[in-house]
N, C-alpha and C positions, 0 to 999 in steps of 0.2 A: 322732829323730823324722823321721818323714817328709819330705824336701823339704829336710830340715834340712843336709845337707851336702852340699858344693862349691857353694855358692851365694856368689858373689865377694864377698869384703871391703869394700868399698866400697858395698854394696848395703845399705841402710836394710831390706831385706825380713828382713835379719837379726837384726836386734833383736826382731821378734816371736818369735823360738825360743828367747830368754832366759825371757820369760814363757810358753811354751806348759811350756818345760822342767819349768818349777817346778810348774805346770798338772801333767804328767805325772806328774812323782814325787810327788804328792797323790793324785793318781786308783793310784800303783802302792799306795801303802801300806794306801789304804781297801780295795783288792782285796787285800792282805795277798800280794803277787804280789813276791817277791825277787829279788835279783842273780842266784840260782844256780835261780831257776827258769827265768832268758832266757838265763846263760851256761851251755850244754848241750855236747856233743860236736859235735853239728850244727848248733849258732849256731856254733863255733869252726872247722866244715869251710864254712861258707857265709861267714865272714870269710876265712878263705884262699882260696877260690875267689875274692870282688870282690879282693883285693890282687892275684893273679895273672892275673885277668881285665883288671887295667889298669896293670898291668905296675908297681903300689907296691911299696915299699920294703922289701928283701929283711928289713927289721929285725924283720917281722912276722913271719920264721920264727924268729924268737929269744923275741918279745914275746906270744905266741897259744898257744907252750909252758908258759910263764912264771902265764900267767892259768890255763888249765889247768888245770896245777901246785897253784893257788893253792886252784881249787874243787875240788879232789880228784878229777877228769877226767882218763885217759890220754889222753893228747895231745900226742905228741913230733913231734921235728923231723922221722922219717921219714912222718909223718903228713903235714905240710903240703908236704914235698915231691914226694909220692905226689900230692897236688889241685896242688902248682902243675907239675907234668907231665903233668896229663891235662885242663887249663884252658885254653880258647881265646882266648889275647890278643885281646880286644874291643875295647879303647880304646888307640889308640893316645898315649900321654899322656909328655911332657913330664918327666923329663929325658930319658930316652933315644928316646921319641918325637916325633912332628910336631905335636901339638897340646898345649894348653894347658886345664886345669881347665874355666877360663872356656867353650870350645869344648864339652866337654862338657854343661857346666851349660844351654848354650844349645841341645843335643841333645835334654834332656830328662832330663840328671843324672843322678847315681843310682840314682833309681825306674826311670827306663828300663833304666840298666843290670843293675840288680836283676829286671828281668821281662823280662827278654833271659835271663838269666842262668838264670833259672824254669824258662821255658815252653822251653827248653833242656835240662832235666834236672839242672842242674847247682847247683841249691842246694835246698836244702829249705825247702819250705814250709809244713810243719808246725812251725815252731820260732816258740814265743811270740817277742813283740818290745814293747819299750816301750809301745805303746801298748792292750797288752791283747789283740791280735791278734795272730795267724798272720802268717806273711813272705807267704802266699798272700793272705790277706784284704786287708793293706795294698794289696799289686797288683792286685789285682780292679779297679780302674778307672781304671788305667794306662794310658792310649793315645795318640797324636795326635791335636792338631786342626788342623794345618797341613804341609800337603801338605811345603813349603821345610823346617819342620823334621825332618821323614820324610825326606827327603832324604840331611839332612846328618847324619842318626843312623845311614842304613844309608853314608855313606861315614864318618864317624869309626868304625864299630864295626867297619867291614872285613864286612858282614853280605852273606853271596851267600842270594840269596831266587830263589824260585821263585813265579812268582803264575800264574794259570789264569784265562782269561776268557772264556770260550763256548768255542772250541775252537783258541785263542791261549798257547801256553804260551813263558814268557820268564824267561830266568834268567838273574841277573847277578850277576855279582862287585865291587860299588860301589868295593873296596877299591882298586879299580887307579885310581880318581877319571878311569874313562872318560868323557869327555862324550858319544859315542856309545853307550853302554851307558844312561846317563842319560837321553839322548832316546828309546833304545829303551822301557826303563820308563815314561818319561811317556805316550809314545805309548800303550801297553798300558793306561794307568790311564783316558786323557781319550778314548780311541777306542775301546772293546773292540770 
């Protein structure tokens, strides 16, 4: 579900996706909508694409062949290794990186990193998903509302942007967590 994961254990907001869950697999079965209609070739290349986008656990190139396997979908190991070599580490995450779950979830989670991932080219958005919808439709109203957390999504995600404002162009590489490069972007935003 939406929203539904990397949201910290400790967080009571959690307990609502037990009930939305049951909620969901109610609504899938009156749509007559099954496991092997959302697990596709291209829900299993957009699950290898978020594992390698945030640097999880190499176990998913064992466990994503295995499902596959299961729904009668070719989809082997040289498969996910082909998307986690041409997947741009996004998130830098915890063990082998700098930040922590929690850091992301307060980025904007998931969904951000799912319509990072998007409007990237790098998953497809034409692939049903639990709730009846496209991976495009879920994201369709995915964006910020606070400047601080913009911020801290384009330095966790290492995101170099280009923005244009009358005839001000400025490009940064947040990844390097320049606070010069940072002042330069605000400036651009609160001065065009």
């Amino acid at each position: 579900l939406p929203y539904s994961a990397g949201t910290p254990a400790p967080y009571e907001e959690r307990d609502k996706y037990a009930k939305e869950s049951g909620k969901t697999v109610m609504n899938l079965l009156a749509k007559k909508i099954k496991p092997r209609d959302i697990v596709t070739k291209k829900a299993l290349e957009n699950a290898a694409t978020i594992v390698a986008a945030t640097g999880g656990s190499t176990n998913a190139a064992l466990h994503l062949p295995a499902i596959a396997n299961e729904a009668g979908i070719k989809f082997d190991l040289m498969d996910v290794a082909k998307i986690f070599k041409k997947t741009p580490y996004l998130a830098d995450l915890k063990p082998g990186g700098k930040y922590v779950a929690k850091d992301m979830w307060l980025a904007g989670g998931v969904p951000m990193l799912l319509k990072t991932l998007h409007d990237g080219g790098f998953i497809h958005g034409d692939c049903l998903t639990v709730t009846g919808k496209t991976m495009k439709e879920n994201l369709k109203n995915i964006k910020f509302n606070n400047l601080e957390l913009l911020l801290l999504y384009f330095v966790l995600f290492n995101i170099k942007i280009k923005i244009k404002h009358g005839n001000r162009k400025v490009a940064s590489n947040f990844g390097t967590n320049n606070n010069q490069q940072v002042r330069q972007f605000l400036s651009c935003l609160l001065y065009p």
